[in-house]
C-alpha positions as CSV (number, residue, x, y, z in Angstrom):
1,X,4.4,1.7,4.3
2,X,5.5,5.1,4.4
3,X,3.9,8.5,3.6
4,X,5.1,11.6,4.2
5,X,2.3,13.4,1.9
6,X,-1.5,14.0,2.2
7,X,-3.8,12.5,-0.3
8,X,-2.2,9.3,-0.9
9,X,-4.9,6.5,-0.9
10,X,-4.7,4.5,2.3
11,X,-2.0,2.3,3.6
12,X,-4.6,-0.6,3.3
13,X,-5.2,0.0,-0.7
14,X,-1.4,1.0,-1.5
15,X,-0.5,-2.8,0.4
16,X,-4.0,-4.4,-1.5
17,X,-2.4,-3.8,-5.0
18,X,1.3,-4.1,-4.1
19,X,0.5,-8.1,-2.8
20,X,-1.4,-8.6,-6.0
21,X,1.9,-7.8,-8.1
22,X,4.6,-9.0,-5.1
23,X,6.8,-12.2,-5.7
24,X,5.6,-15.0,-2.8
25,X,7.2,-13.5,0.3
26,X,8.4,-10.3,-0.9
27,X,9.0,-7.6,1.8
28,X,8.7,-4.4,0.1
29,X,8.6,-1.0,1.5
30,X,6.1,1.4,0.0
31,X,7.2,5.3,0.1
32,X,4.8,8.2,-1.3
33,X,6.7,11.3,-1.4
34,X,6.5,14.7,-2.4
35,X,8.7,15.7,-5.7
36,X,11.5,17.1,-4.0
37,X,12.1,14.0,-2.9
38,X,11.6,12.0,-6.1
39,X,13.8,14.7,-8.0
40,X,16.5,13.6,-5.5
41,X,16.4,10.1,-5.7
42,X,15.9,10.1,-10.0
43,X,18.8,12.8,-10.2
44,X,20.7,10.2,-7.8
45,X,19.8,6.7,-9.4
46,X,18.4,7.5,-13.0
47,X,20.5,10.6,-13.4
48,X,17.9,12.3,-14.5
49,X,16.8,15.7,-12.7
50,X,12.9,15.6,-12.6
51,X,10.4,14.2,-10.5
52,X,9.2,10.6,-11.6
53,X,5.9,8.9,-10.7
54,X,7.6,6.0,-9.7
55,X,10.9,4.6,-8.7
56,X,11.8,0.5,-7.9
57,X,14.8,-0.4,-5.8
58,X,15.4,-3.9,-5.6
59,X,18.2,-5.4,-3.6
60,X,17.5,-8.7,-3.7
61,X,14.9,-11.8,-5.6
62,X,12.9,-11.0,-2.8
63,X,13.5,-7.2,-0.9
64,X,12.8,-3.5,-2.5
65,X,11.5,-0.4,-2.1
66,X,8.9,1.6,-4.3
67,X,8.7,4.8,-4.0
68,X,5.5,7.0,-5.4
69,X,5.2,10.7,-6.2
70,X,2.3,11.7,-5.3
71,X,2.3,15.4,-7.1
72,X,3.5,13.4,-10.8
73,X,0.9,10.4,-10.0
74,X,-2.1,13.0,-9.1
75,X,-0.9,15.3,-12.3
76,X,-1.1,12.4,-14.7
77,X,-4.2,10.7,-13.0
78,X,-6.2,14.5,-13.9
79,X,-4.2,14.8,-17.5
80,X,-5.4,11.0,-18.1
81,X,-8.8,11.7,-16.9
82,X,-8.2,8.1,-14.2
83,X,-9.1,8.2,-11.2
84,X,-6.3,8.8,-8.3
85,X,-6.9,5.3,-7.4
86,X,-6.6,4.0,-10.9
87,X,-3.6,5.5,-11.4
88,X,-2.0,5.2,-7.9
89,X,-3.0,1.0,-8.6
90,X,-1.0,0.9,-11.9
91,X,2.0,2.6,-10.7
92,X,2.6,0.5,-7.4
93,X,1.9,-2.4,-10.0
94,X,4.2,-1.2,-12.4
95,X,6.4,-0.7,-9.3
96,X,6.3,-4.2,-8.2
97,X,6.4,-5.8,-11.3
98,X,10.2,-3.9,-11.8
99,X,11.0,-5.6,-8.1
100,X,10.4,-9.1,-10.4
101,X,12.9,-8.4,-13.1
102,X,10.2,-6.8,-15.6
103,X,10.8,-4.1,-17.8
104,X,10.3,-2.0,-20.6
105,X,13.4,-1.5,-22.3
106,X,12.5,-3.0,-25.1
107,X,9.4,-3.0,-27.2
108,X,8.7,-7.0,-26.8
109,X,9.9,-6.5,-22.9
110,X,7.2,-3.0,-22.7
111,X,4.6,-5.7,-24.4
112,X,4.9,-8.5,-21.4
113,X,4.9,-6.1,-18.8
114,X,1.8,-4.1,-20.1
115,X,-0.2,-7.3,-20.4
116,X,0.6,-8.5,-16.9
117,X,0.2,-4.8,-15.2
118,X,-3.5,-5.5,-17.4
119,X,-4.4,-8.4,-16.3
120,X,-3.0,-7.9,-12.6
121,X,-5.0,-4.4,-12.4
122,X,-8.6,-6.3,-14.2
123,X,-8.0,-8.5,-11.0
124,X,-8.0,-5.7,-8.9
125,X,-11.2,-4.0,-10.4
126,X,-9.6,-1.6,-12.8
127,X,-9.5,-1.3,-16.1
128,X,-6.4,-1.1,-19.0
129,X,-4.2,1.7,-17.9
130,X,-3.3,2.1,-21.7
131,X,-6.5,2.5,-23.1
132,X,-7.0,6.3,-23.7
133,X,-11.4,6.8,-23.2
């Protein structure tokens, strides 16, 4: 677990949802960040030059990192109307579920990952991250 911003939810939370999501003996580093940072590594990886809310690096079945901005995560979370925790929850699921070899490429793909970020995140005590209230 790494920070290196304030206002992140604790180390203990971010670690809580990430093992509800992880493949059995996963070892996953967790990175919040500022967006400077996130601009850097999505310009790098994902050629694309913009902060992201959330990156996954996975360099093997069972190692990756996942790294969180914190600025695009508590921007959404207010847009949303979620709660930081809510949001930070689906992201570092979203995150881990990308470590497993899910994605969202295509619409069928977007549609198996969405469920299991659902039912993963009901598990956790929060709600669909895709229903709009």
């Amino acid at each position: 677990m790494q920070r290196t911003v304030r206002g992140a939810p604790s180390a203990a939370r971010l670690r809580t949802w990430a093992r509800a999501a992880a493949r059995a003996g996963a070892e996953v580093t967790l990175r919040v960040v500022g967006a400077a940072e996130a601009r850097r590594l999505n310009r790098a990886f994902r050629k694309r030059d913009c902060a992201t809310n959330v990156l996954s690096f996975a360099y093997s079945r069972s190692h990756g990192d996942v790294v969180l901005c914190h600025p695009v995560i508590a921007r959404e979370a207010r847009a949303q109307g979620k709660t930081l925790a809510a949001h930070y929850a689906h992201l570092v699921v979203h995150g881990m579920l990308h470590l497993r070899g899910l994605g969202h490429a295509r619409a069928a793909d977007a549609r198996r990952m969405e469920r299991r970020e659902t039912l993963l995140l009901a598990r956790l005590g929060f709600g669909d991250p895709y229903t709009v209230e």
